[in-house]
PyMOL CGO cylinders between C-alpha atoms (Angstrom):
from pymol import cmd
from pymol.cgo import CYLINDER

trace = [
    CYLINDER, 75.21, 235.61, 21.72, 77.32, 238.46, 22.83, 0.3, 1, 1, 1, 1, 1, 1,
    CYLINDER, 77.32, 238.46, 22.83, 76.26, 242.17, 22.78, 0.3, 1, 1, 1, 1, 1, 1,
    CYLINDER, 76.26, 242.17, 22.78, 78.87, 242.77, 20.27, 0.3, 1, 1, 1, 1, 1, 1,
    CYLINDER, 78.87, 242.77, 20.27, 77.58, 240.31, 18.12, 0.3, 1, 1, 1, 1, 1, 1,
    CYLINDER, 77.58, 240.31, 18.12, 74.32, 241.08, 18.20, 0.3, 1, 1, 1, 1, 1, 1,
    CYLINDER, 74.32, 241.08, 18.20, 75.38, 244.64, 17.22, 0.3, 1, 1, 1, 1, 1, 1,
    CYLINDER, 75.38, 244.64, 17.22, 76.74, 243.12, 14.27, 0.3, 1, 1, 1, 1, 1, 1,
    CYLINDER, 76.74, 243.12, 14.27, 73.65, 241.81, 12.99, 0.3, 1, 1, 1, 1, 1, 1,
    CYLINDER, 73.65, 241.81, 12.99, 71.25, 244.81, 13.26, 0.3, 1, 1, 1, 1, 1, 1,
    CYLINDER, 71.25, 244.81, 13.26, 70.83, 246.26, 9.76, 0.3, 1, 1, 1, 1, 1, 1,
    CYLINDER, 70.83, 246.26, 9.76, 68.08, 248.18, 7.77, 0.3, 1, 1, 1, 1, 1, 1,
    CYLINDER, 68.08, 248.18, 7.77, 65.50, 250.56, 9.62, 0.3, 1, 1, 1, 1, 1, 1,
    CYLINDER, 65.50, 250.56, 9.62, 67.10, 249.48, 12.99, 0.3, 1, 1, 1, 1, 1, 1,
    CYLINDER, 67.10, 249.48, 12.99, 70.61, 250.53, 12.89, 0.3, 1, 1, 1, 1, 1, 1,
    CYLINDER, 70.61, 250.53, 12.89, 68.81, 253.74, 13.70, 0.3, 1, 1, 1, 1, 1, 1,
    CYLINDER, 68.81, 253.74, 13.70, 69.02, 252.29, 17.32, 0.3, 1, 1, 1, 1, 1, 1,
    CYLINDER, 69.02, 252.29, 17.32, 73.11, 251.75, 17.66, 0.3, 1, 1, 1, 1, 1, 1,
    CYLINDER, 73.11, 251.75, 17.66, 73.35, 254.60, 18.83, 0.3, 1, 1, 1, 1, 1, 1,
    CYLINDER, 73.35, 254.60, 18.83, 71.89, 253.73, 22.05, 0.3, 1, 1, 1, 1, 1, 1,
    CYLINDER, 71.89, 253.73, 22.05, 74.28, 250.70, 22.10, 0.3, 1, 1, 1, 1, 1, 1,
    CYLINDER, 74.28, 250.70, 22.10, 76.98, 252.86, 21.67, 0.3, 1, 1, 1, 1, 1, 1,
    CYLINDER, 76.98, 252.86, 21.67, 75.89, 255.12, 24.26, 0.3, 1, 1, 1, 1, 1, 1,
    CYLINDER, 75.89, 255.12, 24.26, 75.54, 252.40, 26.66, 0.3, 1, 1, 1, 1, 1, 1,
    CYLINDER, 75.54, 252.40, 26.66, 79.29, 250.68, 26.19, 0.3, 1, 1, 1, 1, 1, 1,
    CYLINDER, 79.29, 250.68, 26.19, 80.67, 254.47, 26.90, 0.3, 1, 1, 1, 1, 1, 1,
    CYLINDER, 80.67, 254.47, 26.90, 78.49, 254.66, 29.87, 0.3, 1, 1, 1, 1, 1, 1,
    CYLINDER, 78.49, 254.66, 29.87, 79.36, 250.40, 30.79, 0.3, 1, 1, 1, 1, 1, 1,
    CYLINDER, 79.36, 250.40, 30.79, 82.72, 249.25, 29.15, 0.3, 1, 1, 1, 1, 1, 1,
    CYLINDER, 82.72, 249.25, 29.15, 82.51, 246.44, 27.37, 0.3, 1, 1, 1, 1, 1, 1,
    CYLINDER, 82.51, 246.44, 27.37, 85.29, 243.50, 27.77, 0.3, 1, 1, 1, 1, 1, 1,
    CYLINDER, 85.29, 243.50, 27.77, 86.85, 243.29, 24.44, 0.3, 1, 1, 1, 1, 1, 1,
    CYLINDER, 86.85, 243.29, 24.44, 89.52, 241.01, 22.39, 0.3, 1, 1, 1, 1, 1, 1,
    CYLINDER, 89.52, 241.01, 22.39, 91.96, 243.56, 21.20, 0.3, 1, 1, 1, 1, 1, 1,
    CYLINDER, 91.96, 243.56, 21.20, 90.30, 242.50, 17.45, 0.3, 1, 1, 1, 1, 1, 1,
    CYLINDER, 90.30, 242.50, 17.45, 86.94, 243.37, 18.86, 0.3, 1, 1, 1, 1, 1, 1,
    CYLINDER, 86.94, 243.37, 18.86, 87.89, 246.50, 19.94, 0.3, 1, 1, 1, 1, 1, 1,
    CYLINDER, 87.89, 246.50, 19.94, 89.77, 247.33, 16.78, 0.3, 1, 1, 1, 1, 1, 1,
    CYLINDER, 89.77, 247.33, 16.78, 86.81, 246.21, 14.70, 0.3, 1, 1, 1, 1, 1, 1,
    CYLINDER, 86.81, 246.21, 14.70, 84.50, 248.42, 17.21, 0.3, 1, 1, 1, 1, 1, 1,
    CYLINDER, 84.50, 248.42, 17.21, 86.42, 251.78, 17.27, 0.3, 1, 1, 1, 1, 1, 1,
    CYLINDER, 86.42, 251.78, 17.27, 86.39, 251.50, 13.64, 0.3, 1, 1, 1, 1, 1, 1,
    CYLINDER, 86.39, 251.50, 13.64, 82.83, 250.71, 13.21, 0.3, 1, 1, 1, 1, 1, 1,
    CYLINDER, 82.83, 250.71, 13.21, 82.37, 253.86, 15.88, 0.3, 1, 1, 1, 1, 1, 1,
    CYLINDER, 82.37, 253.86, 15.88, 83.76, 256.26, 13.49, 0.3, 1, 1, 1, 1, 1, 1,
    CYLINDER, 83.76, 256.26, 13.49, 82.03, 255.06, 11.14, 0.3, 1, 1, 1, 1, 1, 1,
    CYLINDER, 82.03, 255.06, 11.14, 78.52, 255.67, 12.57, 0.3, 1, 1, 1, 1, 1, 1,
    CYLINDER, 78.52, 255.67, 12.57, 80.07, 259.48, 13.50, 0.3, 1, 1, 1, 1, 1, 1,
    CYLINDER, 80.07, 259.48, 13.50, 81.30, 260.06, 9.90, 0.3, 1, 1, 1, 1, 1, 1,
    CYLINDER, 81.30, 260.06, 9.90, 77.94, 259.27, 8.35, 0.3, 1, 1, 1, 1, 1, 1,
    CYLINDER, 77.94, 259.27, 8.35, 75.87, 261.26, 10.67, 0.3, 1, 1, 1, 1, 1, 1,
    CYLINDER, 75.87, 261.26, 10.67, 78.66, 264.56, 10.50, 0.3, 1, 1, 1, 1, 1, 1,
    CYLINDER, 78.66, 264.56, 10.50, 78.28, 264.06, 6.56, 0.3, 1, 1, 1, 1, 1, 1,
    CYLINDER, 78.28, 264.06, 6.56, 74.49, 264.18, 7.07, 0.3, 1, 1, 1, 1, 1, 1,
    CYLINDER, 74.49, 264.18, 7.07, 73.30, 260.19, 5.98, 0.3, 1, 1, 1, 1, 1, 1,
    CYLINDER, 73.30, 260.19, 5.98, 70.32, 258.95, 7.94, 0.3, 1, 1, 1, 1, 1, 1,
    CYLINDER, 70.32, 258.95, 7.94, 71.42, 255.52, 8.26, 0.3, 1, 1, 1, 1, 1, 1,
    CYLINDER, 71.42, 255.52, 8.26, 72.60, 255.86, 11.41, 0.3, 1, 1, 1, 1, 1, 1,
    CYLINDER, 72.60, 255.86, 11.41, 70.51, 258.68, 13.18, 0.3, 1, 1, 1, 1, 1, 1,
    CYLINDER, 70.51, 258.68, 13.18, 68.54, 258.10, 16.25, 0.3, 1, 1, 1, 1, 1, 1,
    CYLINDER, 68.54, 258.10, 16.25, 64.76, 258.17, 16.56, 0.3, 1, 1, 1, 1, 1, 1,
    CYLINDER, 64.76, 258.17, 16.56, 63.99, 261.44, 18.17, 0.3, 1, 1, 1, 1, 1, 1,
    CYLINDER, 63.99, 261.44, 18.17, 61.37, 259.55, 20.41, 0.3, 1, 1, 1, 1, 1, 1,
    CYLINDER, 61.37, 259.55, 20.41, 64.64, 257.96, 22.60, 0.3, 1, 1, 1, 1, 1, 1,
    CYLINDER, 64.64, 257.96, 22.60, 66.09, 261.17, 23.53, 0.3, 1, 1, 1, 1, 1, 1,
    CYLINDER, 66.09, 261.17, 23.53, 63.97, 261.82, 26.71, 0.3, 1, 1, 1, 1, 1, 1,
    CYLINDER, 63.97, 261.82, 26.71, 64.50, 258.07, 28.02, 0.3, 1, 1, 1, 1, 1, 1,
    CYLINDER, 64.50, 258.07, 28.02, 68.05, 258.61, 26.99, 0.3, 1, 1, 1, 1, 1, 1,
    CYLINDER, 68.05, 258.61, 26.99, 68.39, 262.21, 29.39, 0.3, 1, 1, 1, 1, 1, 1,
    CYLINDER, 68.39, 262.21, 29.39, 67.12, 260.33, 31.84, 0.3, 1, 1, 1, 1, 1, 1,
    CYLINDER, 67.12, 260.33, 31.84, 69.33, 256.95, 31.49, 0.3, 1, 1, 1, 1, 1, 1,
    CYLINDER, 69.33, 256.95, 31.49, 72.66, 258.68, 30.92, 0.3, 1, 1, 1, 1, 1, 1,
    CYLINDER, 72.66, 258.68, 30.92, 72.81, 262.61, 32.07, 0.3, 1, 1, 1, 1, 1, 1,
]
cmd.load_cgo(trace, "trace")
């Protein structure tokens, strides 16, 4: 299963974490159909619209912001 797929699936309580996926595909591009990357940019702003309009679906746990400093600076 691809890292893109996998993405997919994560739902609920956990999409709290895509965040750190998305960090990690700025930081390590991924290789991408041109209908995966479509599909991800738009699933990107997505995530940013809902935390700029202040939903909690998508906001990170607090608690991965120091391993996160450290992992991507």
């Amino acid at each position: 299963m691809s890292v893109l797929n996998a993405m997919r699936l994560v739902n609920g309580v956990r999409r709290s974490t895509l965040s750190v996926y998305f960090i990690a595909a700025r930081a390590y591009p991924l290789s991408l159909s041109p209908a995966q990357e479509t599909w991800f940019d738009e699933w990107v702003e997505e995530v940013r619209q809902s935390i700029r309009d202040g939903e909690t679906t998508y906001l990170r746990d607090p608690a991965y912001n120091r391993v996160l400093s450290l992992l991507f600076p």
